[in-house]
C-alpha positions in Angstrom: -60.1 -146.9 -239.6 -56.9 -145.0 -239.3 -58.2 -142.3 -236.9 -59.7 -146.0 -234.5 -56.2 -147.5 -235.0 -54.6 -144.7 -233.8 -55.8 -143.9 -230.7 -56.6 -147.7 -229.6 -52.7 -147.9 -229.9 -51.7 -145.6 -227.1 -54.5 -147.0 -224.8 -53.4 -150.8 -225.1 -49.8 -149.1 -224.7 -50.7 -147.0 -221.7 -51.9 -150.3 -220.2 -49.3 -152.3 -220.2 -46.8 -149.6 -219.3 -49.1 -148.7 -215.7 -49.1 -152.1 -215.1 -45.1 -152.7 -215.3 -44.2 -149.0 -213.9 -46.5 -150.5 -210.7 -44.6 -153.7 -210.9 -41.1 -152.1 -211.3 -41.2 -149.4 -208.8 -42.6 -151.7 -206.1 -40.0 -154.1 -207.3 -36.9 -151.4 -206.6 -38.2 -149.7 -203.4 -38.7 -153.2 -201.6 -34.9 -154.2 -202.7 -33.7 -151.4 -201.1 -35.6 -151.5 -198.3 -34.5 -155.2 -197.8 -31.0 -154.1 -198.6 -31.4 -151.9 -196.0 -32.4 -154.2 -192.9 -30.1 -157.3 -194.0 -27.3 -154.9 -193.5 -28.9 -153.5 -189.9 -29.3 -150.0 -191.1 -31.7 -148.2 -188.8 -30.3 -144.5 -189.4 -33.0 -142.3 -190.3 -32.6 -138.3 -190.2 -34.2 -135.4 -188.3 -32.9 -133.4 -190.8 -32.6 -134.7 -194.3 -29.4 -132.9 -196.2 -30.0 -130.5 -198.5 -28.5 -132.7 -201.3 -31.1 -135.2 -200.9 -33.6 -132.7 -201.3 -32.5 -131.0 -204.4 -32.4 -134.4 -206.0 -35.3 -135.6 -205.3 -37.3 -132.5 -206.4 -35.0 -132.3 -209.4 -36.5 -135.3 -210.8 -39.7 -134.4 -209.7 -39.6 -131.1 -211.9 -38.1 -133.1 -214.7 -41.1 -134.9 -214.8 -43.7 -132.0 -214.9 -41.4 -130.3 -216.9 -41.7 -133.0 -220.0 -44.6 -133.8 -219.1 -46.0 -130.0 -219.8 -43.7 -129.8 -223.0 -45.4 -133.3 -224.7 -48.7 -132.2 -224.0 -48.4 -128.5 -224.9 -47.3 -129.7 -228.5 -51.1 -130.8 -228.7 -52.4 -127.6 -228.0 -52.1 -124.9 -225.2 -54.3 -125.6 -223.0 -53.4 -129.4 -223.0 -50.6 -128.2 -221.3 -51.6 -125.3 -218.7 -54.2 -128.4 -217.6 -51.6 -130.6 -216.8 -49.5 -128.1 -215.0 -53.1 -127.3 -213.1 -52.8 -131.2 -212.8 -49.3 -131.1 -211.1 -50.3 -128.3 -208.6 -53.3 -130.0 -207.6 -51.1 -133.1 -206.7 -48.5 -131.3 -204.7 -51.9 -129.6 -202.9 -53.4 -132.7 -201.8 -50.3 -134.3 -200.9 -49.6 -131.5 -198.9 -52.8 -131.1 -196.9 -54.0 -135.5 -196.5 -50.3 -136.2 -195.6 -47.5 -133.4 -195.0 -49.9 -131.8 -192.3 -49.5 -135.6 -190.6 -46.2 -136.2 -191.2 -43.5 -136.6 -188.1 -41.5 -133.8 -190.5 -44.0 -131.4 -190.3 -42.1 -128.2 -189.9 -38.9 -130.4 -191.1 -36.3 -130.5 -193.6 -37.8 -134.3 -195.1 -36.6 -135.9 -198.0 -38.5 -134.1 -200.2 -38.5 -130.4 -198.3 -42.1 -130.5 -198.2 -42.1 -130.3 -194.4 -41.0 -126.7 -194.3 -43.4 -125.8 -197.1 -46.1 -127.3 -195.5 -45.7 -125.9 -192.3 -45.9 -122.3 -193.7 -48.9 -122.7 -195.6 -51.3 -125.5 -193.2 -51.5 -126.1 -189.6 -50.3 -129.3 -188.5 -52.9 -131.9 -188.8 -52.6 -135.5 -186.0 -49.8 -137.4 -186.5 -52.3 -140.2 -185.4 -54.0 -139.9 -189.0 -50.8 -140.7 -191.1 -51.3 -143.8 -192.4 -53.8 -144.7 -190.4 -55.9 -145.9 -193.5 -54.4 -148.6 -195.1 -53.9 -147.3 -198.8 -54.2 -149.9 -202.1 -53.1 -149.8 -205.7 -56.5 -147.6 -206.5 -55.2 -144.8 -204.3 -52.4 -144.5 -206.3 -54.6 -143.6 -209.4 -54.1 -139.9 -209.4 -50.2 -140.2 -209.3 -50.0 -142.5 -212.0 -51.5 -140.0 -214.2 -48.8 -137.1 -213.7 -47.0 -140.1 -216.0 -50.2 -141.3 -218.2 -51.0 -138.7 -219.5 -48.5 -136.8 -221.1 -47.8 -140.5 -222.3 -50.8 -140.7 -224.1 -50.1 -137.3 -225.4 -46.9 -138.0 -226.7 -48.0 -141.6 -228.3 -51.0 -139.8 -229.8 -48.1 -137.3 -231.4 -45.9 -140.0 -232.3 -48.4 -141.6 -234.0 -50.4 -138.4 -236.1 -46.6 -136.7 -236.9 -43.5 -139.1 -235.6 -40.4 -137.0 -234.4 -37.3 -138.4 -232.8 -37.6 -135.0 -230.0 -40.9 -136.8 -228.7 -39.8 -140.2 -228.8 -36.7 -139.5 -226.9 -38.4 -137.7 -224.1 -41.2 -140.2 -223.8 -38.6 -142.4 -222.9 -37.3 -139.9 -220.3 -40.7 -138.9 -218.9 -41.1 -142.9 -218.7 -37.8 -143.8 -217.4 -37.5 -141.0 -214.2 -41.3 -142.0 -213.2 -40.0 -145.5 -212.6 -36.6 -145.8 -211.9 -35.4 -142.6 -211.6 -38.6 -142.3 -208.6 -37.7 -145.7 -207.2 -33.8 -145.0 -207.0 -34.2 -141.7 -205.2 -37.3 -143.1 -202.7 -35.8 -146.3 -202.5 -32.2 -145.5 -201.9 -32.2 -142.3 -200.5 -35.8 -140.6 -199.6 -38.0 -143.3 -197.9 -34.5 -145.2 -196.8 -34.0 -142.8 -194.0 -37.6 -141.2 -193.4 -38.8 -141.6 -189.6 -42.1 -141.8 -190.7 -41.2 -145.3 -192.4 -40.4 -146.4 -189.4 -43.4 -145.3 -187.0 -45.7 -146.1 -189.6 -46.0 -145.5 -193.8 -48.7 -146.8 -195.5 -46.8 -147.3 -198.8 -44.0 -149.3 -197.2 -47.0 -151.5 -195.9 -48.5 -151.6 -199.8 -45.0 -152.3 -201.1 -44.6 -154.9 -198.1 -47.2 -156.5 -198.9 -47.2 -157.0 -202.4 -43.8 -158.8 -202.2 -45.3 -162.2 -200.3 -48.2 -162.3 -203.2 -45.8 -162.0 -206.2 -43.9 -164.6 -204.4 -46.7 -166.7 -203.9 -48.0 -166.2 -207.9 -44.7 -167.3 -208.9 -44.5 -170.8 -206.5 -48.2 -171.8 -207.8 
C-alpha cells in the first residue's frame, strides 16, 4: 500500500506540473514577444553579446546541474544517465537544427552557432522549420525537467529533506520562468531566425488564439 501510494504520488504530480510548465512558458515567451511588436521593435543581432550568452547557458547548466545532483542521490548511475540524457539533447539539437540555423558559424543567443560549426557541416537553411513542430515534439525536452522531478519527489517522499525540496523548487522554477525570461526577453527576442521563420514562435503563436478561444466559450 505504501510502496503504490508512493510512487502514484509523483506521477499525478509530474502531470500536472508538464501540463502548467507548457502553459506557463508559452504564456511568458508570447508576452514578450507581443511586448516586443506593440512597441515596433524589429532589432535583431548578427552577433548576440557575450552577456546574453553566458546567461542563457548559465541557466541552462543550472538545470543539468540539479538535475544530476537529485538523481544521483538515488543511485550513481541514475545520475551519469541523466547527464548521458543532457548530452544527447544538446547532440540532437545541434545536428536537426544548429546545422540549419541562419547563425550557423554565429555568436546566437545561446553560442551554439560557433560550436556547431566546428563539429557539423552546415545543413539547408531551407530545412529549419520547415516542418511545423507540436506539443509531442517537445517531449524529449520536457524530460531534462521530469525526470529528475520524479527523482526528487520519489526522495522526498521515501526520506523528506529540506536540501531536496528546496532545489526541486529551483530545478522547477529555472525550467519555466527562469527559460521563458531569458528566451522570451532576451534570446528568441532578437534571433533572425524568428523572424525568417521559427517553428516554436509559430507553436507559441498559435496556441495563444485557442486559449483565447477556450476561455470565450
Amino acid at each position: 500500500m505504501n510502496r503504490g501510494f508512493g510512487f502514484d504520488l509523483p506521477r499525478r504530480a509530474v502531470r500536472g506540473r508538464i501540463v502548467g510548465q507548457r502553459r506557463f512558458v508559452a504564456w511568458m515567451i508570447r508576452g514578450s514577444m507581443r511586448k516586443g511588436r506593440a512597441m515596433g521593435e524589429s532589432t535583431c543581432y548578427e552577433r548576440f553579446p557575450w552577456s546574453i550568452v553566458v546567461l542563457a547557458n548559465l541557466v541552462g547548466l543550472t538545470i543539468y546541474a540539479v538535475g544530476t545532483y537529485l538523481l544521483w542521490q538515488l543511485g550513481l548511475w541514475w545520475g551519469v544517465l541523466y547527464l548521458l540524457y543532457c548530452a544527447w539533447m544538446e547532440w540532437r539539437l545541434l545536428t536537426k537544427s544548429c546545422v540549419n540555423c541562419y547563425y550557423y558559424g554565429k555568436v546566437c543567443g545561446f553560442g551554439k552557432g560557433k560550436l556547431c560549426a566546428a563539429l557539423f557541416k552546415q545543413g539547408d537553411p531551407e530545412q529549419f522549420g520547415a516542418k511545423p513542430i507540436s506539443w509531442r515534439d517537445l517531449i524529449p525536452d520536457m524530460g531534462v525537467l521530469v525526470f529528475p522531478v520524479v527523482g526528487g519527489l520519489i526522495l522526498l517522499v521515501s526520506d523528506f529533506r529540506w536540501v531536496a525540496a528546496a532545489l526541486l523548487v529551483i530545478l522547477i522554477a529555472l525550467c519555466t520562468g527562469g527559460n521563458a525570461v531569458v528566451r522570451g526577453s532576451f534570446a528568441c527576442k532578437y534571433c533572425k531566425q524568428r523572424e525568417i521563420r521559427c517553428p516554436a514562435e509559430q507553436l507559441f503563436s498559435k496556441q495563444a488564439p485557442a486559449e483565447q478561444g477556450a476561455r470565450s466559450v
